[in-house]
C-alpha positions as a Markdown table, in Angstrom:
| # | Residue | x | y | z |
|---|---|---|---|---|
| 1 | Unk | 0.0 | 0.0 | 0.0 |
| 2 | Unk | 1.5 | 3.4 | -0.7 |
| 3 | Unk | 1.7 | 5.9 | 1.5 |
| 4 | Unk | -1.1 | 8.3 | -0.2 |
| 5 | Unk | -3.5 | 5.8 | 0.3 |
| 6 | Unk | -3.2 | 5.8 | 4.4 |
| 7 | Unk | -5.9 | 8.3 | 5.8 |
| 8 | Unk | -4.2 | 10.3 | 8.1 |
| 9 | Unk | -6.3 | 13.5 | 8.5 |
| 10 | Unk | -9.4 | 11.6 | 8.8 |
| 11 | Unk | -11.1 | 8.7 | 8.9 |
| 12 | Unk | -15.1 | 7.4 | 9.8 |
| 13 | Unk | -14.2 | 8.0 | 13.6 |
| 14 | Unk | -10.9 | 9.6 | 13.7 |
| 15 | Unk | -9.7 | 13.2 | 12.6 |
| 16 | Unk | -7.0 | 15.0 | 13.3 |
| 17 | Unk | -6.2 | 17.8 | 15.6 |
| 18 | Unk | -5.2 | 20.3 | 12.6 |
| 19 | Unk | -8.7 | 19.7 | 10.7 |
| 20 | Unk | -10.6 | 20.2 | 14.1 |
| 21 | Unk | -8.5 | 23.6 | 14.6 |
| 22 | Unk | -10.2 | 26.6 | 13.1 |
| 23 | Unk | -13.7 | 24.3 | 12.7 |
| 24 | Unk | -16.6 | 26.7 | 13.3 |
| 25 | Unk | -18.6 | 26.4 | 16.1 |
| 26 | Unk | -22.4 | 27.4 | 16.2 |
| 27 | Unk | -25.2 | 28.0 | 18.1 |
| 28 | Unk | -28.9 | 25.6 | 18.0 |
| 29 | Unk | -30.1 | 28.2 | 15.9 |
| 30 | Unk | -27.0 | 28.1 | 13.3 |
| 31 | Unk | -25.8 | 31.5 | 14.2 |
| 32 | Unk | -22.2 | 31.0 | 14.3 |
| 33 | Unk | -20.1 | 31.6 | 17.8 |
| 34 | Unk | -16.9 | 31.6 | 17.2 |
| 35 | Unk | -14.3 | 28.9 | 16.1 |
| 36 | Unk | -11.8 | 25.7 | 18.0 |
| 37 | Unk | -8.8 | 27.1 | 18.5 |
| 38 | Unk | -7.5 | 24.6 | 19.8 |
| 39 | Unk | -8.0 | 21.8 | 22.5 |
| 40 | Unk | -6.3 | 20.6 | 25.7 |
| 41 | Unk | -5.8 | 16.9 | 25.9 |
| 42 | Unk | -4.7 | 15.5 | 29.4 |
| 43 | Unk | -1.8 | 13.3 | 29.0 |
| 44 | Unk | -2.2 | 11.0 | 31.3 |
| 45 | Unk | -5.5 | 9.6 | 30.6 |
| 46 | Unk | -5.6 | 10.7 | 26.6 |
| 47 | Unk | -8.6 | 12.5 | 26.3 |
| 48 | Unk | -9.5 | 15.9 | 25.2 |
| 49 | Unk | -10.5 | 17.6 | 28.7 |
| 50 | Unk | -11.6 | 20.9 | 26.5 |
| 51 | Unk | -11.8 | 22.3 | 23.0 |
| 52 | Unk | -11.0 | 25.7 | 23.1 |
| 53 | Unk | -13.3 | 28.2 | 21.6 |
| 54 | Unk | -12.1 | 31.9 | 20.3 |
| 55 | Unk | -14.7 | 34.1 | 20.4 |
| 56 | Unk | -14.9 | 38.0 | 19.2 |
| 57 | Unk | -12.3 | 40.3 | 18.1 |
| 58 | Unk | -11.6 | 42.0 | 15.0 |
| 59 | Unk | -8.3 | 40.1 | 13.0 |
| 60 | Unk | -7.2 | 38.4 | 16.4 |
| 61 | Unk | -7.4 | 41.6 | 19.0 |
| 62 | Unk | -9.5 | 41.7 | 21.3 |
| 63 | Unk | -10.1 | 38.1 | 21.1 |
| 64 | Unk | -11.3 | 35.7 | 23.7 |
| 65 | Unk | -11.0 | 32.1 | 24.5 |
| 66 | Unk | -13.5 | 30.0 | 26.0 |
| 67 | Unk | -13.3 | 26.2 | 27.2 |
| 68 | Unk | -15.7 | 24.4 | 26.5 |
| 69 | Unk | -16.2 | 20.8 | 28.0 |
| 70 | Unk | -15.7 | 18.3 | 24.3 |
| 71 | Unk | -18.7 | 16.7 | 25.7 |
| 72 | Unk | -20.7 | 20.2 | 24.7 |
| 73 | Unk | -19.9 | 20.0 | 21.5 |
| 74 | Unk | -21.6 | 17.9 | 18.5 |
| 75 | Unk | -20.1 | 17.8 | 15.3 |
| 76 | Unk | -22.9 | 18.8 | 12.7 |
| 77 | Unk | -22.3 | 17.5 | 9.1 |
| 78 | Unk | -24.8 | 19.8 | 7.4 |
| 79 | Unk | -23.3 | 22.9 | 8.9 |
| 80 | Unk | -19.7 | 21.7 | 8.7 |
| 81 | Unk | -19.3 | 22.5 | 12.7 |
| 82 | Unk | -19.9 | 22.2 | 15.7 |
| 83 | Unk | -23.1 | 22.9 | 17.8 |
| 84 | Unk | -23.1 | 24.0 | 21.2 |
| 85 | Unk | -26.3 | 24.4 | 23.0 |
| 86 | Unk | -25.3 | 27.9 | 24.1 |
| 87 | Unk | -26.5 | 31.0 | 23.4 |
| 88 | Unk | -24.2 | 34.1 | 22.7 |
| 89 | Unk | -25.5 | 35.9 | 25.9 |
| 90 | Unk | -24.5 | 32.3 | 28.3 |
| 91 | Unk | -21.2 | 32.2 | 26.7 |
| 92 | Unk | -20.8 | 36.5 | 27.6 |
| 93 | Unk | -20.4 | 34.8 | 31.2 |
| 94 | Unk | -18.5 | 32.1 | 30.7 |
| 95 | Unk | -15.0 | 31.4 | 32.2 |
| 96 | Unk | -12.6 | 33.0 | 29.7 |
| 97 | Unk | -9.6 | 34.4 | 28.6 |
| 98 | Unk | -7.4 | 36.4 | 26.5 |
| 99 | Unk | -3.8 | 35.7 | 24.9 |
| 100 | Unk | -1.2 | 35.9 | 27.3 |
| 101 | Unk | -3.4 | 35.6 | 30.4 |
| 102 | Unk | -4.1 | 31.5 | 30.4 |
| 103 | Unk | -5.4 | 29.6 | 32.8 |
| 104 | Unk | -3.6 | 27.1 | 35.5 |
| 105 | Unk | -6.2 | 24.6 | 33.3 |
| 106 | Unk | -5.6 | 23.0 | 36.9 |
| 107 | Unk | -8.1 | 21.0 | 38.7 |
| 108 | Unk | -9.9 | 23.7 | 40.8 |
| 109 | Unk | -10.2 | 25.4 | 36.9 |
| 110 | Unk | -11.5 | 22.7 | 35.7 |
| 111 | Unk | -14.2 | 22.2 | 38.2 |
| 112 | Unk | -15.1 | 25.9 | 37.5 |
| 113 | Unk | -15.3 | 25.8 | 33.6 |
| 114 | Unk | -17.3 | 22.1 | 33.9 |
| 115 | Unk | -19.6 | 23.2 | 36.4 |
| 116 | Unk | -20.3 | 26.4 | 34.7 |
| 117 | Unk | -22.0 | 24.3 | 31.8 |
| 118 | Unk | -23.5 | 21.6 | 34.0 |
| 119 | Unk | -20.7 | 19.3 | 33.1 |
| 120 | Unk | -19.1 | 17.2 | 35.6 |
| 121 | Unk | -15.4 | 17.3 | 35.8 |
| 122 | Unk | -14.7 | 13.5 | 34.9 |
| 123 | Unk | -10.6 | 14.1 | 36.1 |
C-alpha cells in the first residue's frame, strides 16, 4: 500500500487535531459563535479535557478564549461545525480568557469551567 493511500487526516471516527482547529462552532439556531482554536488533551489519561473556543475580536485583538467541556460539542455535518447548546449571551459569562493571560487549566479550573455548563469534571 503506498503511502497516499493511508488516511491520516481523517477517517469514519478519527480526525485529526489540525482539521478540528479553526472548525466553526455554532449556536442551535445556526448563528455562528466563534471557532476551535484549539484543545487541551490530558496526557495522562488521553482524552481531550476541553476544546477551546475563540470568540470576538476583529483580525485576532480583542479576542477571547473559551473552554468548553468536548462533551458540549456535537459535530454537525450539514453545517460543517460544531453545535453547542449555548447562546451568545450564556457564553458572555462564561470562564474565559485572552492571549497571554491562560489559565492554570488545573483542577480547581476545571471544576469551574465544567460546572459552569452543568458538566461534571470526569478528572
Amino acid at each position: 500500500m503506498a503511502d497516499t493511500d493511508i488516511a491520516t487526516d481523517e477517517t469514519n471516527r478519527l480526525i485529526a487535531s489540525n482539521k478540528v482547529e479553526g472548525t466553526a462552532v455554532y449556536d442551535r439556531n445556526g448563528n455562528r459563535l466563534g471557532s476551535v482554536y484549539n484543545f487541551m488533551v490530558d496526557k495522562r489519561a488521553g482524552r481531550v479535557e476541553y476544546a477551546v473556543m475563540s470568540f470576538g475580536g476583529f483580525l485576532g485583538i480583542g479576542e477571547e478564549y473559551h473552554p468548553l467541556p468536548w462533551d458540549q460539542l456535537t459535530y454537525d455535518t450539514n453545517q460543517g461545525g460544531y453545535v453547542v447548546d449555548l447562546t451568545k449571551e450564556r457564553l458572555e459569562g462564561a470562564p474565559r480568557y485572552r492571549a497571554g493571560e491562560e489559565p492554570a487549566f488545573d483542577r480547581t479550573y476545571g471544576e469551574q469551567v465544567y460546572g459552569y455548563y452543568g458538566s461534571t469534571y470526569p478528572f
